[in-house]
C-alpha positions as CSV (number, residue, x, y, z in Angstrom):
1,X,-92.5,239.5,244.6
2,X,-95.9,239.0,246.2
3,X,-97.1,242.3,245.4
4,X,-96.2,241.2,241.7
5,X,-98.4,238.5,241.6
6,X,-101.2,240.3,243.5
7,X,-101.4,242.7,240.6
8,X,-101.5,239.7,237.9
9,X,-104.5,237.3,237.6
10,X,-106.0,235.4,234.6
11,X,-109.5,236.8,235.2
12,X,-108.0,240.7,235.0
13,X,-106.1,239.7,232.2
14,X,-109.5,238.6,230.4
15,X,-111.4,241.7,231.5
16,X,-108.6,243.6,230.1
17,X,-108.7,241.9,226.1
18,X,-112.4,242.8,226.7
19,X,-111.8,246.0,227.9
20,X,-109.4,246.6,224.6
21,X,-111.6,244.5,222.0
22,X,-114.6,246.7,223.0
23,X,-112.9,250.3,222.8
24,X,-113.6,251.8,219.4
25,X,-110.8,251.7,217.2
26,X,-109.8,252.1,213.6
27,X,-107.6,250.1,213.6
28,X,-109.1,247.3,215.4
29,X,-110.0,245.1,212.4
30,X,-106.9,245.0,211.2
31,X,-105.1,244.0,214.6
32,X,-107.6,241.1,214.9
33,X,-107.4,240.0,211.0
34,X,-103.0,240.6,211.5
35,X,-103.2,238.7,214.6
36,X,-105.6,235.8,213.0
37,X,-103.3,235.4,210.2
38,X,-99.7,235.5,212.5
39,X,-101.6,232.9,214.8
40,X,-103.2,231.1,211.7
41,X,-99.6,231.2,209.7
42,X,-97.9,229.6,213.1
43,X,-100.1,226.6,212.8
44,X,-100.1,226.1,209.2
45,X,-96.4,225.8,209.8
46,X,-96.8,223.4,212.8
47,X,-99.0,221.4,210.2
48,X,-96.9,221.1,207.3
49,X,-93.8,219.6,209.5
50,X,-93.2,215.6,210.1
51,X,-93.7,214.1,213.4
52,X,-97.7,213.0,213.5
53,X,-98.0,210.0,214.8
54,X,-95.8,207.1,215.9
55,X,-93.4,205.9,213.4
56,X,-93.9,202.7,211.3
57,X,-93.0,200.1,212.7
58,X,-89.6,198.7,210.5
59,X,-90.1,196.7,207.5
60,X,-88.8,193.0,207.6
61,X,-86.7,192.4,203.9
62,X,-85.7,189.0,203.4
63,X,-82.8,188.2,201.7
64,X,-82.8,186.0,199.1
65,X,-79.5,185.0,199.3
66,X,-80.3,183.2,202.3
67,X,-82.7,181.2,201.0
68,X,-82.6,177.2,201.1
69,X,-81.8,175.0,198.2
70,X,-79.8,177.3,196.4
71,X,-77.1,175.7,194.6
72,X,-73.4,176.9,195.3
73,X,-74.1,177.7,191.5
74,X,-77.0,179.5,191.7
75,X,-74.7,181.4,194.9
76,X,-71.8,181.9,192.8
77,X,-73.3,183.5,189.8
78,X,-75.3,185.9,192.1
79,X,-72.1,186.9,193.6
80,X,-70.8,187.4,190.2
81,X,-73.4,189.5,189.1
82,X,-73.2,191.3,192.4
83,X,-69.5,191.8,191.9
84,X,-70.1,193.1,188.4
85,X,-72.3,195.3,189.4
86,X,-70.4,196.9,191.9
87,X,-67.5,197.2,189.8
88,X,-69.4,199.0,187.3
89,X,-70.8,201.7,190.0
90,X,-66.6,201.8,191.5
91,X,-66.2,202.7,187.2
92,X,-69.0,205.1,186.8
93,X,-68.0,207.2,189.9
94,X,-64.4,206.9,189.4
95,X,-65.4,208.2,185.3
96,X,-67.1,211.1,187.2
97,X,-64.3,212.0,189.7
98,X,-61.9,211.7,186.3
99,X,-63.9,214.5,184.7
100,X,-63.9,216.8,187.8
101,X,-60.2,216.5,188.2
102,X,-60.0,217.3,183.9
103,X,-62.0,220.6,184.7
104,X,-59.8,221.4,187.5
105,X,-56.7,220.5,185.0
106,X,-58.1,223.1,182.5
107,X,-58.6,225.9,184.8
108,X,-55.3,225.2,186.3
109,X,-53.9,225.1,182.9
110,X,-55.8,228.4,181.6
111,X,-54.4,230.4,184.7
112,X,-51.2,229.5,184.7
113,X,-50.6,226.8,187.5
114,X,-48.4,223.8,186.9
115,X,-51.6,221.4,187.0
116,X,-50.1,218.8,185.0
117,X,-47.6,217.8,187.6
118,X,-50.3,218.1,190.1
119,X,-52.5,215.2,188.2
120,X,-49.8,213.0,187.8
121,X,-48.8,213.0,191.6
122,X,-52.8,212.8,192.3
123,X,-52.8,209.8,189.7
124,X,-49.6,208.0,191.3
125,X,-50.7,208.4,195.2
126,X,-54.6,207.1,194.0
127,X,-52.5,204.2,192.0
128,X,-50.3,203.6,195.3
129,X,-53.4,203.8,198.0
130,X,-55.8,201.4,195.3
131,X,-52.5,198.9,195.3
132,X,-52.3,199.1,199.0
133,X,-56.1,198.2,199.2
134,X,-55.9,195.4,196.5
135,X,-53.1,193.9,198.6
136,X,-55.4,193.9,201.9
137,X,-58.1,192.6,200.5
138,X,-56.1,189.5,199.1
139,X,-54.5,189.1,202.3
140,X,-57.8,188.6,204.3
141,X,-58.6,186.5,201.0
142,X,-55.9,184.3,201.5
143,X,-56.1,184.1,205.6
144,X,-59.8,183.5,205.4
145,X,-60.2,181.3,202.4
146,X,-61.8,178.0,203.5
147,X,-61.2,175.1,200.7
148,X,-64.1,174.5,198.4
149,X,-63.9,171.8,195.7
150,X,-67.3,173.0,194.0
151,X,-66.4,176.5,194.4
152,X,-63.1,176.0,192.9
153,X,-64.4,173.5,190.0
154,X,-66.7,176.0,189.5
155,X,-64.0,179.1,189.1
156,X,-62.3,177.1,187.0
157,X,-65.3,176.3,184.7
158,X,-65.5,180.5,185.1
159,X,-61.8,181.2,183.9
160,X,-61.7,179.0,181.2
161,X,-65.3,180.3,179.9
162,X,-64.1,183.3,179.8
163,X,-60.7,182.5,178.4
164,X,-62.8,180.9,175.1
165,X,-64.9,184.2,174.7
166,X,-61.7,186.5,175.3
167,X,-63.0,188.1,178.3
């Protein structure tokens, strides 16, 4: 191994690039402008990928539902329109996962498959499992609930409000 290393230095290594940089070649100007653009190509790379710097530090969001003097109001109807909207992005996906399963339906259909008993048992086990999750979420409801007279004056104003409209 020593004899290895005796044979290998950085200064012979230098003389030797000279030694081959020097030697009259044809070739030679296109090794060095292939080599440039291999070497120049790597770092461009290097460049273009994330990572400079350290990262920023995390940004502090307040919530606004956590805010004083808010009325239980003010709280409720936020809810609401929280609950509203999440109800109508549960519709919009569930709309969107409806018209998937159609297309499967109609390429079922078109090659012969019984597809139609497939959707109804896909339809009755997604009616079963959102019953089973409707029932959970009323039973943590009900264990949890803590007695509110505002909060129930105030779903009561709620129901009959939209009893009147037809809600």
């Amino acid at each position: 191994m020593k004899g290895f290393f005796r044979n290998v230095s950085p200064r012979r290594a230098a003389v030797d690039l000279w030694e081959v940089l020097g030697a009259p070649s044809e070739y030679r100007l296109v090794g060095l402008l292939m080599a440039a653009a291999v070497t120049g190509g790597v770092f461009y790379v290097m460049s273009q990928q994330g990572g400079r710097g350290l990262p920023r530090p995390p940004e502090i969001i307040y919530f606004p539902s956590f805010l004083e003097g808010r009325t239980d109001a003010e709280i409720l109807a936020e809810n609401r329109e929280a609950s509203a909207k999440a109800r109508a992005a549960e519709a919009e996906e569930e709309a969107s996962a409806e018209r998937v399963r159609q297309m499967y339906r109609a390429v079922g259909n078109a090659t012969g498959v019984d597809a139609d008993k497939a959707y109804k048992e896909g339809n009755a086990e997604r009616a079963a499992i959102k019953a089973k999750i409707d029932a959970e979420r009323k039973a943590i409801l009900d264990r949890n609930l803590v007695k509110n007279p505002v909060f129930e004056a105030e779903q009561k104003k709620f129901r009959e409000k939209s009893e009147n409209t037809g809600e």
